[in-house]
PANUMAR-854311 format. One record per residue (C-alpha): x negated, y negated, z; residue number from 1; chain. Coordinates in pm, whole numbers, plus 32768, in hexadecimal, padded with zeros to 4 digits. Each point is the difference from the previous one (the first is absolute). Last residue first. Example, Ala and Ser with C-alpha at 12.3 -4.5 7.8 and 13.67 -1.06 7.14 Angstrom:
2
[atom [7AA9 806A 82CA] 2 'A']
[atom [8089 8158 8042] 1 'A']
end
This chain:
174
[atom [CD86 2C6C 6EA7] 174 'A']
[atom [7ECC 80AF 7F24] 173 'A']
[atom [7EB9 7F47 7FFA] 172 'A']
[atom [7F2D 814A 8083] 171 'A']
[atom [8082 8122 7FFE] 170 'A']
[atom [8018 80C7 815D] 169 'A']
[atom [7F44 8146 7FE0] 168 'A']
[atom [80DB 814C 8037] 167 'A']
[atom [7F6B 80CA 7EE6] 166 'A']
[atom [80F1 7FDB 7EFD] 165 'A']
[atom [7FE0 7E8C 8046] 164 'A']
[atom [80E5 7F4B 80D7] 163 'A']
[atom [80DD 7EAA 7FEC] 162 'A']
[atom [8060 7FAF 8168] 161 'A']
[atom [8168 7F52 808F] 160 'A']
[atom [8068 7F10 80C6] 159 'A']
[atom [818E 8017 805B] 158 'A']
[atom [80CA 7E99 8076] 157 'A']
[atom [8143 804A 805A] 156 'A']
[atom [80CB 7EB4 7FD1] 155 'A']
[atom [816D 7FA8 8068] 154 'A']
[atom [80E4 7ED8 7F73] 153 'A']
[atom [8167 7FF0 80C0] 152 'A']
[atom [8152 7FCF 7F39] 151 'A']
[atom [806F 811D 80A2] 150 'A']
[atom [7F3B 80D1 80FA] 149 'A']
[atom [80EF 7FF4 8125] 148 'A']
[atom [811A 8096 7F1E] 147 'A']
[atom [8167 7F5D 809F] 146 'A']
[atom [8088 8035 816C] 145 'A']
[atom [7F64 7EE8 8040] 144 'A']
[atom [7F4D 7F73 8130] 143 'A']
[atom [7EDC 80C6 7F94] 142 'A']
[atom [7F20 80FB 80D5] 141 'A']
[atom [7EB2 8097 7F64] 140 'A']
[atom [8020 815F 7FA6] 139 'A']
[atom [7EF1 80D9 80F2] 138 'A']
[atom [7EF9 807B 7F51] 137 'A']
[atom [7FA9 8150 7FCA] 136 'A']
[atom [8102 811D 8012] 135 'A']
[atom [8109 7FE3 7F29] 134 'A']
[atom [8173 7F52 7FFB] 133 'A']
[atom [80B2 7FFA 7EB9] 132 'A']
[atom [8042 7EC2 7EFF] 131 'A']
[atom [80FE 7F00 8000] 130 'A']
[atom [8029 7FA7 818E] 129 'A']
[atom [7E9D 8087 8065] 128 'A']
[atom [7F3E 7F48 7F1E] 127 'A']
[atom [7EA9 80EB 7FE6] 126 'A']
[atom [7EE6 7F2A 7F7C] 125 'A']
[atom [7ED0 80EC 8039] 124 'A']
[atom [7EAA 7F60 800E] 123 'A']
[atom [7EF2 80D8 7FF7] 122 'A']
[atom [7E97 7FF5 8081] 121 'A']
[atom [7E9B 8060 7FB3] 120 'A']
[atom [8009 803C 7E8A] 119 'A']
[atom [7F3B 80B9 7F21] 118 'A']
[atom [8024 8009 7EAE] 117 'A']
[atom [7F03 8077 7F10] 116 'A']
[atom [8015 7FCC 7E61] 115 'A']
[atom [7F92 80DA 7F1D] 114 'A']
[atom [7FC4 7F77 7E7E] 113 'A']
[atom [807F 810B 7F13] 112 'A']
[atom [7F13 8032 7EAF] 111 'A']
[atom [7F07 7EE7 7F65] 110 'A']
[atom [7EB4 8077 8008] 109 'A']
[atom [7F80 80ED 8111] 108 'A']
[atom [7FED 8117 7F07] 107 'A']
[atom [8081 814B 7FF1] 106 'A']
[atom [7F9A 814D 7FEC] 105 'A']
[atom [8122 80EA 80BC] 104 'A']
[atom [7FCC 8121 80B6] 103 'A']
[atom [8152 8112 802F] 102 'A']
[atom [7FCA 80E0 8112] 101 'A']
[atom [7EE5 807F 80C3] 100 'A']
[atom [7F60 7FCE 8179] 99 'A']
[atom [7ED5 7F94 80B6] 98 'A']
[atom [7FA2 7EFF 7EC9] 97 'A']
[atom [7EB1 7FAD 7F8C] 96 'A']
[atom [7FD9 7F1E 7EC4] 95 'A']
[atom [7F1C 800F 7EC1] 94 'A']
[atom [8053 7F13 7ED8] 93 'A']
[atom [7F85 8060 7E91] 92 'A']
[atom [7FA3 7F39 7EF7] 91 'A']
[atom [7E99 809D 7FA6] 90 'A']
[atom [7F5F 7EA2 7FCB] 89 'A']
[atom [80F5 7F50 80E8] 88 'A']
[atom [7FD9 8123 814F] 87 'A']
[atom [80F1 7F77 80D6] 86 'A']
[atom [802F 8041 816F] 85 'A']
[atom [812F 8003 80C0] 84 'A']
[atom [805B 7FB5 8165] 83 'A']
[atom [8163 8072 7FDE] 82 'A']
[atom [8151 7F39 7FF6] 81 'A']
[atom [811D 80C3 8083] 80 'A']
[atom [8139 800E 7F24] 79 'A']
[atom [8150 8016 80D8] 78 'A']
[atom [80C5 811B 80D7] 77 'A']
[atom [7FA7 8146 7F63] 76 'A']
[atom [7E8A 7FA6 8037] 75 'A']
[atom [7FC6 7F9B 7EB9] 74 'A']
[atom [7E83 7FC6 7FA4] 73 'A']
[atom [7F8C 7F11 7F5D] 72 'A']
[atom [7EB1 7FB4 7F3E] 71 'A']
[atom [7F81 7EAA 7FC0] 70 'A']
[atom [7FA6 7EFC 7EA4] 69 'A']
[atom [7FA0 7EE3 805C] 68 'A']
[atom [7E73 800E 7F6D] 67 'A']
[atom [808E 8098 7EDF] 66 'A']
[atom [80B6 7EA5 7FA1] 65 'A']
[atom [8130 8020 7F3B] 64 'A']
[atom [7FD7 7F9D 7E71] 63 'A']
[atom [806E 816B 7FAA] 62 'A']
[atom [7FAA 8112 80F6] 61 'A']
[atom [80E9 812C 7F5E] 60 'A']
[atom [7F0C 7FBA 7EFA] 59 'A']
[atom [7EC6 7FC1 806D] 58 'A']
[atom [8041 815D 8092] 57 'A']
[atom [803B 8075 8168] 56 'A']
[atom [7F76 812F 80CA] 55 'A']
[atom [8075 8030 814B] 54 'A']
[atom [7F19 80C4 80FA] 53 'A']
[atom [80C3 804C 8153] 52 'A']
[atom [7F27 8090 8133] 51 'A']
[atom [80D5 80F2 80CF] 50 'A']
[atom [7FD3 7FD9 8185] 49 'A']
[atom [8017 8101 812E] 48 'A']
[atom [80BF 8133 7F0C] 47 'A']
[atom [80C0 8148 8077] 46 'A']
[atom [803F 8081 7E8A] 45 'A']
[atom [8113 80F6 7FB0] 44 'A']
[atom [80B2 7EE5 7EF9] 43 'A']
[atom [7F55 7EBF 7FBC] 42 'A']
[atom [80E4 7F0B 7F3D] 41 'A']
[atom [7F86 7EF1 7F1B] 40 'A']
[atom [80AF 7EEF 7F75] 39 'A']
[atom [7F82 7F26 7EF4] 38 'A']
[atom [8088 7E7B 7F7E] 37 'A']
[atom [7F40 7F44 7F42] 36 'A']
[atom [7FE8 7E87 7F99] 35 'A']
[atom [80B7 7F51 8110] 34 'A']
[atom [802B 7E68 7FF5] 33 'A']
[atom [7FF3 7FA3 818A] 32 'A']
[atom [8088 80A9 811B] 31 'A']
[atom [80AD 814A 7FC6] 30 'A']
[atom [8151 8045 7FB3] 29 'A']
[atom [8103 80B9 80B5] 28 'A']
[atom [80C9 80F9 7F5D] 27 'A']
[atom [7EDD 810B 7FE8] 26 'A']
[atom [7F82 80E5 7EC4] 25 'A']
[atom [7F97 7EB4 7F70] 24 'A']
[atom [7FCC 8009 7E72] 23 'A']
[atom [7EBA 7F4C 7F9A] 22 'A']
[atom [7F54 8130 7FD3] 21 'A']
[atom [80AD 814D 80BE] 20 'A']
[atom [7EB1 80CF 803F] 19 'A']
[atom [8047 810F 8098] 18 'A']
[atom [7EC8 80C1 8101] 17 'A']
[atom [808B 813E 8094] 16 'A']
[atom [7EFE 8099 8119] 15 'A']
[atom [8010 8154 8031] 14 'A']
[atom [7F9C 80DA 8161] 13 'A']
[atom [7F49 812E 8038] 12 'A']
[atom [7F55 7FB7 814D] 11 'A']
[atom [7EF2 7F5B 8079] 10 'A']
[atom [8015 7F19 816A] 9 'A']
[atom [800C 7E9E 80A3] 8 'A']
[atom [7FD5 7FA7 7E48] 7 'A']
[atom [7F86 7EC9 7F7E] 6 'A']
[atom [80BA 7FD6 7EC8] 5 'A']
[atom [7F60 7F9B 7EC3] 4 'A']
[atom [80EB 7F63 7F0D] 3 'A']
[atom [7FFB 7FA8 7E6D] 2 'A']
[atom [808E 7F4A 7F11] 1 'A']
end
């Protein structure tokens, strides 16, 4: 592993490099099958961009495809996909990141699917006579003093995206 910052000014600064192997130093998992996991911390150092170099065996590789395999980088919130490079003779990735924390090697096989939903409208069934009164709709008037929504069929229709890691919609997916 290795990382080569480039720096808005010298100074005296460290850089801490761990390398935590398959074990994930954060709660949420990345996309895909992960092979490594590495965190690395700058401390004293004003940085632009730090260029990650991951090295992976055949090993840790097994039967997944090299080709696949991508650097991320947790931005305290959720893994980041980065435009990675691979080097196959010398197995190792490169990536550029404009901050550090935990990376994560990973492959686009397999792993959490993400799904998009946006919506353009809501439909709010509020029945004022068994439930409470919002803001919204107004409650539809009944000649009962019974639950206007009883007995009664009601469809929301929702359409929904699959996405890749990168924001592309996948093709074939409903």
């Amino acid at each position: 592993m290795a990382v080569k910052l480039k720096l808005n000014k010298r100074g005296n600064g460290q850089i801490r490099i761990e390398d935590h192997g398959k074990k994930n130093p954060v709660a949420v998992a990345p996309p895909g099958k992960s092979i490594k996991f590495v965190d690395i911390s700058a401390a004293d150092n004003s940085f632009e961009s730090a260029e990650v170099r991951i090295q992976y065996t055949e090993g840790e590789l097994g039967s997944m495809d090299e080709n696949a395999l991508v650097i991320y980088h947790w931005n305290g919130a959720v893994w980041e996909a980065l435009a990675t490079s691979a080097d196959t003779v010398n197995n190792i990735l490169t990536a550029t990141a404009t901050s550090l924390s935990p990376f994560a090697v990973s492959s686009g096989e397999g792993g959490t699917a993400q799904i998009l939903v946006a919506t353009n409208r809501y439909v709010i069934l509020d029945d004022g006579k068994t439930g409470s009164f919002g803001t919204g709709f107004g409650n539809p008037g009944s000649s009962s003093n019974g639950n206007f929504w009883n007995g009664k069929n009601t469809t929301i229709n929702a359409t929904a995206m699959y996405i890749d890691n990168s924001g592309t919609p996948v093709a074939g997916k409903q």
